[in-house]
N, C-alpha and C positions, 0 to 999 in steps of 0.2 A: 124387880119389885118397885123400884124408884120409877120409873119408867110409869109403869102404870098406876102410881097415886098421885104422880103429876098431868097424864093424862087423864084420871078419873077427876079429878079437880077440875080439869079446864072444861069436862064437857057438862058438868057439874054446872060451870058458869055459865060456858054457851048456852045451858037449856035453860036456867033463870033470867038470863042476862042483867035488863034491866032491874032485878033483886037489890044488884051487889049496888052501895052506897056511893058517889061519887065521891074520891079523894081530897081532901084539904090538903091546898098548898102540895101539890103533887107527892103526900104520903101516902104510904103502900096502906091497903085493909089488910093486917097480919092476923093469922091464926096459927099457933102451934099446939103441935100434935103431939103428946106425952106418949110413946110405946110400953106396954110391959106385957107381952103376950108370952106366956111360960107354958111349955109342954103341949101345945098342938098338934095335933095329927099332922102332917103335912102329904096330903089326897094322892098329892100327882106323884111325888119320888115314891112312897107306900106301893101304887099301881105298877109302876114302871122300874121298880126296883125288886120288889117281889118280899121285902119286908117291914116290918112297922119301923116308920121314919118320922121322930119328934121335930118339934122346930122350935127354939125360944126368943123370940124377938124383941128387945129394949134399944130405946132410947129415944128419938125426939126428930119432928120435922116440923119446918118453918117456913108457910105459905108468905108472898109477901105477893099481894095484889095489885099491880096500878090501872086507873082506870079514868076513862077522859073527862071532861065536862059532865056527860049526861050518866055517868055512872057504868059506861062498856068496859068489859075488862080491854086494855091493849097488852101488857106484859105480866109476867111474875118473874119473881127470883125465889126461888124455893132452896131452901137447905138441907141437908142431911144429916143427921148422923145417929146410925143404925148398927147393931151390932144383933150378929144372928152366931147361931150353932144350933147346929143340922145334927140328927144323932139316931143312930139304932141300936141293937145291942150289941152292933159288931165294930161300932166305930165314931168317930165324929167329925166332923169339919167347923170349922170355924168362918168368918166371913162380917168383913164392915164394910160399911155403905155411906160413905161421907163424902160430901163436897157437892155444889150449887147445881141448880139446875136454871136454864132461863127458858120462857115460854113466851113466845110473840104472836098474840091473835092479830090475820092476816083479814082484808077487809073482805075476800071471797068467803068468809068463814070458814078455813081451815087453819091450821094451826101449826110455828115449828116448835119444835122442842130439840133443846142441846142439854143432854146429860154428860157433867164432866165430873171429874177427880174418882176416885175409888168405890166403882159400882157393884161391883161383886165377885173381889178376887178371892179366891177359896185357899184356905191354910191347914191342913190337917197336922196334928201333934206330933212331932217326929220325923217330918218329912218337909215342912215349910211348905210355901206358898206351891198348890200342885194347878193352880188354873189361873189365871191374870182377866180382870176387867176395868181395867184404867185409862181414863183418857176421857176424850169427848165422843158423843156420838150426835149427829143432827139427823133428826125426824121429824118429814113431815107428813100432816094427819089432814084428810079427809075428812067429812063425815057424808053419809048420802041422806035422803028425806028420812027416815027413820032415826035419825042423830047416832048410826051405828058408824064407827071409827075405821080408817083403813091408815094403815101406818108404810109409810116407806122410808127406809133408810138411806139418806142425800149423799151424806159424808162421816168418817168416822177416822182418828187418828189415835195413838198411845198401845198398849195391850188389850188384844182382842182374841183368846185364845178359844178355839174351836167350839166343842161340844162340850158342856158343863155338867149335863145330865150324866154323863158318861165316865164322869169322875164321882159324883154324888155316888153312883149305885156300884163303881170299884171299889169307896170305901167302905159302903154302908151298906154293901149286900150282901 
């Protein structure tokens, strides 16, 4: 999830570009993002699990934008902290999403992205943490003439624990 609202942001930039304001005195453009989305369908586990799967997502991210003389973006530091619980009638998971993300627009116009600290380790009630995603991960992003994104994973270190879909619909199926 982190993942892709820090890449929907950067291509966000890329396609205004010149939009974003140039920084004074090398400060970031900061926008934060207040979450409180309660009780949403969530499409894809509902499909692929085979029962109705809620989702309630609060709390807050912090774009922070720098960008050169002429107003390009060249980095962000983005923050998290995100608290979800995933739930059917058969069960729930729990799951926080905290800590920095950095994004370095590359002058080919592509982009890396490093997602670190606590991305989406999953906790179910009674059992403790049943899936780990901590650490950093580095991607880099393409885009082709349509400004559509191709993502490849460079490097990655911390808990990176396999198939996560796979835990969602053991508990929630």
């Amino acid at each position: 999830m982190r993942r892709r609202i820090a890449l929907i942001l950067a291509s966000a930039l890329l396609a205004v570009g010149v939009a974003v304001q140039p920084a004074a005195a090398g400060k970031p453009q900061m926008e934060r993002v207040d979450i409180n989305d309660i009780g949403s369908v969530h499409e894809f586990l509902t499909d692929v699990c085979g029962v109705d799967v809620w989702i309630d997502t609060t709390g807050h991210a912090i774009f922070r934008v720098f960008t050169d003389a002429d107003g390009n973006p060249v980095r962000e530091v983005n923050t998290f902290a995100i608290h979800r619980t995933i739930y059917s009638a058969n069960g729930s998971i729990s799951s926080v999403d905290v800590g920095p993300d950095r994004v370095m627009y590359n002058a080919d116009g592509s982009i890396d992205v490093w997602t670190t600290g606590n991305i989406g380790s999953l906790n179910v009630p009674g059992q403790g943490r049943v899936y780990a995603d901590t650490g950093w991960t580095h991607i880099h992003v393409t885009f082709d003439e349509s400004g559509d994104a191709t993502e490849e994973v460079v490097d990655d270190a911390g808990q990176h624990w396999g198939d996560n879909v796979a835990v969602f619909c053991d508990v929630l199926g």
